[in-house]
N, C-alpha and C positions, 0 to 999 in steps of 0.2 A: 411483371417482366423480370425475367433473371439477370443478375449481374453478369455481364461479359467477364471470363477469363483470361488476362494479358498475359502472352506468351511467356512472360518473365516467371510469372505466378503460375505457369503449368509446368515451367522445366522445375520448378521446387514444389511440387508434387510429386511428379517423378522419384524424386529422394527421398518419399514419406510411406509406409508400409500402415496403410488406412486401419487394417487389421490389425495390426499386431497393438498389444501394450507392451511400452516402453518402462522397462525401468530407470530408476534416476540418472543413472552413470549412461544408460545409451541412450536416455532423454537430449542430456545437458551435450553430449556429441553430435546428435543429430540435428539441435538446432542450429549447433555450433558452422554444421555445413551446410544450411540454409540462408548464412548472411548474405543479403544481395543488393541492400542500400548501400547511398555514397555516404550516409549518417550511419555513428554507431547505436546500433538498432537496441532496443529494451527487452531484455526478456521477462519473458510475461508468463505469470501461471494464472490457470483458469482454474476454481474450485468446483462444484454443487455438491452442496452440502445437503444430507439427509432430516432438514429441520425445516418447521416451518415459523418464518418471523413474526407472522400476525401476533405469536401468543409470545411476551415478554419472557417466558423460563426458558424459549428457544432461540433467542436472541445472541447470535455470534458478534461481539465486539472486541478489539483491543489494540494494540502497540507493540511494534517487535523493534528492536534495533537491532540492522543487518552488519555481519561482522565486516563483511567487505566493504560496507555502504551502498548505495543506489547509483553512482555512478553520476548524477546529479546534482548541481548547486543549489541549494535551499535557500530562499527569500524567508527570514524567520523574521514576523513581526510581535510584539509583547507587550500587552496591555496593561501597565502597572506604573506605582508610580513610586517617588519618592526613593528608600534606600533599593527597593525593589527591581526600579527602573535603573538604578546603579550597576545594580546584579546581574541583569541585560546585558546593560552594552559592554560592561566588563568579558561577558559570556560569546558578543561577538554576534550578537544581534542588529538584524538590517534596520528593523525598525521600530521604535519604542514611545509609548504617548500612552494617552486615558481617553481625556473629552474633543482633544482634538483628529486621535487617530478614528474614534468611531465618526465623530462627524465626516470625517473625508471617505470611510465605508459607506456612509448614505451619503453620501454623492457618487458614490461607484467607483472611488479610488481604491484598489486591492494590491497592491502591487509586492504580497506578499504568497507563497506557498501554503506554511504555516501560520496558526495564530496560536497562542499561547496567553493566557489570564489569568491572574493571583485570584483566591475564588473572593476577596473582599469587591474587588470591581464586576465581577461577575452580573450584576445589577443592572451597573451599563450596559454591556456587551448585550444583555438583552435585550436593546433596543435596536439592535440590528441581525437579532438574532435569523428574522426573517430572509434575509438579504445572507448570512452567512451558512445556516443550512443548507441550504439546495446546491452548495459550490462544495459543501461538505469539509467547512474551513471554523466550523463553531467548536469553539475550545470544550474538552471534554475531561472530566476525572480518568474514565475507562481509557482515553488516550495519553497522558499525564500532562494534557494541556492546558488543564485546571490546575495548578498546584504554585503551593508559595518556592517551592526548590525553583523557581525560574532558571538559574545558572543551567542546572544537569536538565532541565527540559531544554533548551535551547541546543544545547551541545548534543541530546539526544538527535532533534531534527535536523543539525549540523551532520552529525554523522552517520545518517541513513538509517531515521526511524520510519517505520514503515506501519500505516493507519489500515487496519479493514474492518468491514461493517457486512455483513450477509445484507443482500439485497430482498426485495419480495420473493423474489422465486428462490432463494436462496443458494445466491451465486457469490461468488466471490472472485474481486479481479485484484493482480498486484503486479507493481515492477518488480523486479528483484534483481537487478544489477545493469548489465552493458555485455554486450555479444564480446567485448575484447573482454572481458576480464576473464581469469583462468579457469579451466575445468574446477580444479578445488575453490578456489571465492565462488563461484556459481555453485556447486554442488553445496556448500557451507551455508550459501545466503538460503538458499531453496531448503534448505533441511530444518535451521533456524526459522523459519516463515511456517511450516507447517509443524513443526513441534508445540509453535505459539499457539497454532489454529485449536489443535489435540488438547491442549490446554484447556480451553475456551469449550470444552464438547459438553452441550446441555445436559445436566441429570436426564430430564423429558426425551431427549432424541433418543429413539429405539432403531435399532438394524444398524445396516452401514453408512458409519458416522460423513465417510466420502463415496458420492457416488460416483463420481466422475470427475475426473483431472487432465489438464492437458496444460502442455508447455509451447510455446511462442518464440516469436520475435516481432517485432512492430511490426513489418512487412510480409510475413512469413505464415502459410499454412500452420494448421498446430499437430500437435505429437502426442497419442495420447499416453498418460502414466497407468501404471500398476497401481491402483491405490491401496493396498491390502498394504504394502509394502509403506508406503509414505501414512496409512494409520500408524503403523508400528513403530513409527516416529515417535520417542520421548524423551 
């Protein structure tokens, strides 16, 4: 059964040219006159990347901090202890513990965004490692949410560090700001996010490293990009 069209979501159609690809600058303007929530909406880039994740050398993973930030308050929680856990809260961290923060994860207390872990307790955190996978909240090297620097990883996730992972089919979703912030913060975060992506391009992937791109808002039809152009990102 197809989903019904609400009148709201066909007049913002109207304003999307299905055809055409959009380069970055008349991307970031066109969603820009698609805002039609009474919330300010996310904009959102959709990746598919030319790899496949089954096989480990084709594996897109990593961390960007976005220069404008995400537009979002981050709940940063940090699993360490001692001078470490000092390091935290000085850092400005929500929430900070060992044996008691994992115990209250397996009871299903999350009440954070991020997690971050010094890799000596890394140990623990694998006992809930189950329960923190699947929400895609398990502290990683490749995100620097393993690392003894606690401070600058905290202040990273403070100030809009941004996590991706290629899915199976190898897709890639991400926020990248807030419909109010300005053509350049959006144009800067979006350029920043895929330079990091370019980074990250397997040895193994052959052909076009993007197949397809498109730009968003929460509510909002999407737009598709140029990708030849957002490759050529470095």
């Amino acid at each position: 059964m197809s989903k019904k069209i609400t009148k709201r979501f066909s007049k913002l159609l109207e304003k999307v040219d299905a055809s055409k690809m959009y380069s970055l600058v008349e991307a970031i303007d066109a969603v820009k006159e698609l805002k039609s929530a009474k919330f300010d909406e996310t904009v959102e880039i959709a990746l598919r990347l030319n790899v496949d994740p089954r096989h480990a050398d084709q594996m897109v993973r990593g961390s960007v901090v976005l220069p404008a930030g995400t537009g979002k308050t981050v709940r940063v929680a940090v699993i360490a202890k001692d001078a470490k856990a000092d390091e935290a809260k000085a850092a400005g961290a929500d929430i900070i513990g060992s044996d008691e923060l994992v115990e209250d994860i397996q009871k299903g207390i999350m009440n954070f965004d991020v997690l971050i872990a010094t890799p000596n307790l890394m140990g623990l955190v694998g006992k809930v490692g189950r329960i923190l996978g699947p929400k895609g909240l398990m502290p990683n090297p490749k995100t620097g949410t393993v690392t003894m620097d606690v401070a600058q990883a905290v202040n990273n996730a403070k100030s809009g560090q941004v996590n991706f992972r290629v899915d199976k089919q190898g897709n890639i979703h991400a926020g990248l700001g807030k419909v109010s912030f300005s053509k350049e913060q959006l144009n800067e975060n979006i350029s920043t996010f895929i330079k990091a992506i370019n980074k990250q391009k397997p040895a193994a992937a052959k052909g076009r490293y993007i197949k397809s791109a498109a730009l968003s808002l929460t509510m909002s039809p999407s737009v598709l990009l140029e990708t030849q152009e957002l490759m050529d990102l470095r």
